[in-house]
Structures are given as C-alpha cells and as structure tokens.
C-alpha positions in Angstrom: 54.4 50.0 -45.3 50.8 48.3 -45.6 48.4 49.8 -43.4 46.9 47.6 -40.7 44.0 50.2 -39.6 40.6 48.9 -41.5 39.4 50.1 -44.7 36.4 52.5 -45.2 35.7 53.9 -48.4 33.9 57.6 -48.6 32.0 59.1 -51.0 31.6 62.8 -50.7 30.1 66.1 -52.2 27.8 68.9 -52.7 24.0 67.9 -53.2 22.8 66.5 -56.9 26.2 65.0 -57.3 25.5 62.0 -57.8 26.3 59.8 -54.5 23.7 57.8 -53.9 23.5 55.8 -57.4 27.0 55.5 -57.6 27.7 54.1 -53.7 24.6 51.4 -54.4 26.6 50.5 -57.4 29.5 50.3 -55.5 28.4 48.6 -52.5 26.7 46.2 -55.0 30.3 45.2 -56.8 32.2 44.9 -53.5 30.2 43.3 -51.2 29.6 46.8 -49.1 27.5 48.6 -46.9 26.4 52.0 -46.5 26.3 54.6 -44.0 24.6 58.1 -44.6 26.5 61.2 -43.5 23.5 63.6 -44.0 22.3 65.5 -40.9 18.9 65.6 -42.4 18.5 61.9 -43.0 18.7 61.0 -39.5 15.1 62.0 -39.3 12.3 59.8 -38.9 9.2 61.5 -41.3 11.3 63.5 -43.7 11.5 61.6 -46.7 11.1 64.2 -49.6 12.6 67.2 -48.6 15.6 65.0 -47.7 16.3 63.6 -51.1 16.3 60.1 -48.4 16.6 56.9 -50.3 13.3 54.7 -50.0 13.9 50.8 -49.0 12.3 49.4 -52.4 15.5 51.7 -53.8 18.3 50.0 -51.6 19.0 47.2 -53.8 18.7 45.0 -50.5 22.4 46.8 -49.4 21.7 47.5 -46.3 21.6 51.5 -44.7 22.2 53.0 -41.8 21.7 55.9 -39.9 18.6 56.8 -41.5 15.2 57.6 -39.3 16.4 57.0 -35.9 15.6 60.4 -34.9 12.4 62.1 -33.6 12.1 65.2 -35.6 11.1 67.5 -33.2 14.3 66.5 -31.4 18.0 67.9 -31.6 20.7 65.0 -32.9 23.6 66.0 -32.4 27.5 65.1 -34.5 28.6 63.5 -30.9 25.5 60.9 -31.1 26.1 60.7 -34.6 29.5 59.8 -34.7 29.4 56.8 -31.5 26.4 55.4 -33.5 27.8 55.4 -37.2 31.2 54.2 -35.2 29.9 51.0 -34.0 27.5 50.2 -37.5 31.5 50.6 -38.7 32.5 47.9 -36.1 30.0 45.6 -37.3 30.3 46.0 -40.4 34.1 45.2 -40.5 32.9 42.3 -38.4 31.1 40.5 -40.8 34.4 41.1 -43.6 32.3 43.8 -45.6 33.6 47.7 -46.8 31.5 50.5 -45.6 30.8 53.3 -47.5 30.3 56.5 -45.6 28.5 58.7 -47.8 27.1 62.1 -47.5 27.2 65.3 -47.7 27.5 67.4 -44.0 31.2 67.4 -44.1 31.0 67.7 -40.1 29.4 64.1 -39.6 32.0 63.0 -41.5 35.2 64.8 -40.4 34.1 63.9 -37.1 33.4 60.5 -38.0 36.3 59.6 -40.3 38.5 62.6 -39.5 38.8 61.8 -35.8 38.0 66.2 -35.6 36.7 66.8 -32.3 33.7 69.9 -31.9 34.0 71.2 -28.4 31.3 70.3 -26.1 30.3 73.9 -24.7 27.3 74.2 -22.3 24.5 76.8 -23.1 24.8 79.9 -22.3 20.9 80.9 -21.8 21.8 85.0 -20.7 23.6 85.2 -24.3 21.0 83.0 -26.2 18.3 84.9 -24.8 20.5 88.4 -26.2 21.2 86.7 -29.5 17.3 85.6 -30.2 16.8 89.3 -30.4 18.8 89.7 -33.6 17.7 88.8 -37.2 19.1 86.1 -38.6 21.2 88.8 -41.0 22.3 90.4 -37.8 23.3 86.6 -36.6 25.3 86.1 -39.8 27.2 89.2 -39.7 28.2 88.7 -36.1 29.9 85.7 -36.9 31.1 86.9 -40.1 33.2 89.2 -37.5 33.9 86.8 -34.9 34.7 83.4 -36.8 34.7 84.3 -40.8 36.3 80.7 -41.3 33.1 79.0 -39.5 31.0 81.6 -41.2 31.7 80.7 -44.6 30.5 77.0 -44.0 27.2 77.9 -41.7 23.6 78.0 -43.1 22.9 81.8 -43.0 19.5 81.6 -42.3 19.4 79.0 -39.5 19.0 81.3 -36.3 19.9 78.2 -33.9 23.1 77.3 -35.6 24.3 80.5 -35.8 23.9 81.3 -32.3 25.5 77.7 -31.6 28.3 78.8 -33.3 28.4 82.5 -31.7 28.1 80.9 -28.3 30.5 78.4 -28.9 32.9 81.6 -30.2 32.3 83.2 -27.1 33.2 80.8 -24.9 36.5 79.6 -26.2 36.7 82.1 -29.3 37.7 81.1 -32.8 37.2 77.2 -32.9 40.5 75.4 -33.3 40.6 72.0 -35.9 40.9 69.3 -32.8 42.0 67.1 -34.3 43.8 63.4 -33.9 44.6 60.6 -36.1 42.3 58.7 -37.5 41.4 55.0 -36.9 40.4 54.0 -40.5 42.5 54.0 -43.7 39.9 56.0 -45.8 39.6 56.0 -49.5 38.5 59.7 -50.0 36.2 60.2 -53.5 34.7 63.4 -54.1 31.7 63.5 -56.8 31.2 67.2 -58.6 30.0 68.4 -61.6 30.2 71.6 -63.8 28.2 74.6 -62.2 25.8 75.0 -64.7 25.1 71.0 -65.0 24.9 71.0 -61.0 22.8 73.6 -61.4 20.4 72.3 -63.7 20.3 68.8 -61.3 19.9 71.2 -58.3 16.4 72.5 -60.1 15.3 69.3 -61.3 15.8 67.7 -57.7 13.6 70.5 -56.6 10.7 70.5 -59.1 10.6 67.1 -58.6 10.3 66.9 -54.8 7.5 69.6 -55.5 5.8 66.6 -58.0 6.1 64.2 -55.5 4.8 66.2 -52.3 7.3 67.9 -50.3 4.3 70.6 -49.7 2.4 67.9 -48.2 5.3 66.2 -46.4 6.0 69.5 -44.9 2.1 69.8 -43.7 2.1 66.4 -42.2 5.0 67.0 -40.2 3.0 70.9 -38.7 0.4 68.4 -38.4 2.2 66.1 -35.7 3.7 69.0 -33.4 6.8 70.3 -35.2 6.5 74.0 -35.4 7.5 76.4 -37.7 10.2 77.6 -35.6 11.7 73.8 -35.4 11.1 73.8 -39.6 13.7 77.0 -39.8 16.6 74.7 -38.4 15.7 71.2 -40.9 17.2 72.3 -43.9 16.3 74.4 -46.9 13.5 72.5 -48.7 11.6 72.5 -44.5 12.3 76.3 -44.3 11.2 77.5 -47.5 8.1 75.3 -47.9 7.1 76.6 -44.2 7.9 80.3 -45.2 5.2 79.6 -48.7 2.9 77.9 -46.2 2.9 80.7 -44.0 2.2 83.1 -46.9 6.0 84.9 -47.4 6.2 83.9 -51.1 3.0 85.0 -53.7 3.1 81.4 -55.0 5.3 78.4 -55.7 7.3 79.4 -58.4 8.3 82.5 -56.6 9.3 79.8 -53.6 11.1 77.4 -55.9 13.3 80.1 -57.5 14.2 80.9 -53.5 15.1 77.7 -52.8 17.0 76.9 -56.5 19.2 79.7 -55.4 19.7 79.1 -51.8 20.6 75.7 -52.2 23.0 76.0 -55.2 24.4 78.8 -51.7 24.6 75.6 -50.1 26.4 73.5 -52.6 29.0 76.4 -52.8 29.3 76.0 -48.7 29.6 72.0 -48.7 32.7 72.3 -51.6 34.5 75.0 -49.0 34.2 72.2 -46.2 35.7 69.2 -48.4 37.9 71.2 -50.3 39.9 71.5 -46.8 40.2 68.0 -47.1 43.5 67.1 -49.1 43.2 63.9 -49.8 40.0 63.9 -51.2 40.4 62.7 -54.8 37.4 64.2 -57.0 35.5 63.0 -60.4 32.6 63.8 -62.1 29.9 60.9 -61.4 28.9 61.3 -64.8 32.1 60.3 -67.0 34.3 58.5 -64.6 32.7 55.9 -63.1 35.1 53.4 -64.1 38.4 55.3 -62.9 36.6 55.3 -59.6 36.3 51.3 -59.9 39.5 50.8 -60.6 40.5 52.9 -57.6 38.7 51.3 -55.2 39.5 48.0 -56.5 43.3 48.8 -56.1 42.5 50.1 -52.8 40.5 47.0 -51.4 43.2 44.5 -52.6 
C-alpha cells in the first residue's frame, strides 16, 4: 500500500562524508530544499569551526536552520525539532522535497524519528556535586550508569555529561520514546573507508586552520563567550580555546589533538545511525548515481 504521509529525503553520516556537495546536487536535480541537522550550525558567528556552508555556496537552494542562535545561548533538540518541523510544513507547501541533512543523529531522530528526550528539570544540589569532578571522572560515571548513552556522548563536554547524569538520575537509564513517524523518510547514509575519512578529517582541519578558525575562535572571546561556554561548542571551539589558553606548545601539537579526537567523533556519530535500520549507506565518492536512481524511484 502507497504511503499517504509526505516525503522527506535524509542524508546522514559521520563528518567529511561528503553531505553537503551531494544534498546541493540533489536538491538542485529535484527541485529540493535543505534543512541542516547539525547542532553546531544553528549558531550565529561560527562559520569555520562549523564546516557551515556560506550563502555564495548554496547554489540559490535555499537553507535552514543555520544562525538563528545566539552563541552564548543554550538551543536545545526540543526548539530544534518545532522549528525544522514547520520549515518541513512549508516546504511541502510549496510541492518541494526537503532534505534533512546532518550529522547530530539526535536532531534528526527527534526530528524525523518522532524519539522523544525527556524533559527533566535541573537538579542544581547534583550539578553543583557533579562540577566537582573532571571531565574523566564525568565520563566514567556514566560509563557506569548509562554505557549505551555513554558510547554516543562527547567525553570531554562537562555540561553534557552532567545532562546526561542528571537526566540518569532522575528517571535512570533513558528509554528510546519513541512513536511513529509523520514522514515517509528516504534514509541515505554517506561513509567512506577509515583511512580515506581519515585523510578528509585532516584535510578539513588544516584547512579551517588556513582559513582562520584561530581567529574565528578570538572574535567570538572577543564578544563575551567564555572559555567555559567554548568547552561545550564542539571540538574545533574547545581545542583552539585550550592552544589559546596555552595547553598545547604550538599548533601542530593542537591539530594532531583535534585530528584524533574528531576521527573519536566520527566513530560515535556511526554508533548513533547505525541503530537506525533503515538507513541505506554508500560511499559519496563512487555511488552517486545509485543514490539518484534511488531517490528518483522514491519521489515518483
């Protein structure tokens, strides 16, 4: 039986795989538009460091959920997913496909999934216990309490680890809430072989060095965001603050850090979608035009 529910197309996957070129080819061919799915991009100010695509680079297809959020401020998946929800109604509205695509797999389960995070209140006596402990100390709480949320968390963000271990101790391990989901979703996943993600990984890095993540990071200190608030924006915003604030002896020793930690990351992004069954994955590289053909048999 055809399904009546609308049609969204997703393109998912670790970092350096390839989904932004491909969905602006895609939404170029079939008359799409795009929504990011990247935690990171929502922020106004972070441009670099984000790997965020630049408006000359849109190909006029239009993009949303990119800089509508103050840096200095928490955005949270709820706020995400109403937002990117009704860019989805309009979309639809105007007979165009919208490509979700990203890579923080809980903007888009929540989003596309229809998995509900539980709204817990903050616990300030435990936060204030938790702040104590190092960020290893952090880690290997959780480790103990929730290894299944453990193995998808950023190790080194203290605030999302003591989200997660407040969230643990107020309703303990977090269940998948989850209902059906309002969209008939075309699920593509882009990877590549380790060693050629890798090498993308490093090159993405260099050249975000080339092009001034030191300086976007300097900017940002400049207008009010702390240090502290840098820890919880991603990798390229923590490590960059760590050289600034003289924990590396130069930038090679920082970009070897940050080569490693975010190849980690990649590693953590695959363990999220790889829950995902119906995910079908291809290399971005070589099978571009299998991935036409399946979307074109999807759309019609």
């Amino acid at each position: 039986m055809l399904s009546k529910k609308p049609k969204i197309v997703a393109i998912v996957g670790p970092t350096s795989s390839g989904k932004t070129a491909l969905s602006l080819a895609l939404a170029q061919h079939y008359t799409g538009e795009i929504i990011s799915a990247d935690s990171r991009q929502v922020y106004r100010d972070m441009n670099i460091g984000t790997g965020k695509i630049l408006p000359q680079q849109m190909d006029s297809i239009p993009h949303y959920m990119i800089d509508i959020a103050d840096p200095a401020e928490q955005y949270s998946v709820a706020q995400y997913t109403l937002e990117a929800r009704q860019h989805i109604i309009d979309i639809l509205a105007r007979n165009n496909v919208p490509f979700v695509v990203g890579g923080t797999g809980m903007y888009i389960s929540a989003l596309l999934e229809g998995i509900t995070f539980p709204e817990i209140p903050p616990n300030p006596k435990l936060r204030a216990e938790l702040e104590q402990k190092s960020t290893i100390e952090l880690f290997t709480l959780l480790q103990a309490k929730d290894p299944r949320r453990a193995e998808t968390i950023d190790p080194e963000n203290p605030r999302r680890l003591i989200r997660a271990l407040e969230i643990v101790d107020a309703i303990g391990v977090v269940p998948d809430v989850q209902s059906e989901s309002p969209y008939d979703i075309l699920w593509i996943g882009l990877d590549l072989p380790k060693e050629e993600l890798q090498a993308k990984i490093r090159y993405r890095i260099q050249k975000m060095i080339d092009d001034g993540l030191i300086q976007e990071v300097e900017g940002l200190l400049a207008h009010g965001i702390t240090h502290e608030r840098l820890q919880e924006l991603g990798l390229e915003y923590r490590h960059v603050s760590w050289y600034l604030q003289g924990k590396y002896k130069d930038i090679d020793e920082m970009t070897d850090d940050l080569a490693t930690k975010t190849n980690q990351y990649a590693k953590r992004q695959m363990t999220w979608f790889k829950r995902n069954k119906n995910i079908q994955w291809f290399n971005s590289n070589l099978d571009k035009e299998d991935i036409t053909v399946l979307i074109k048999k999807f759309l019609s």
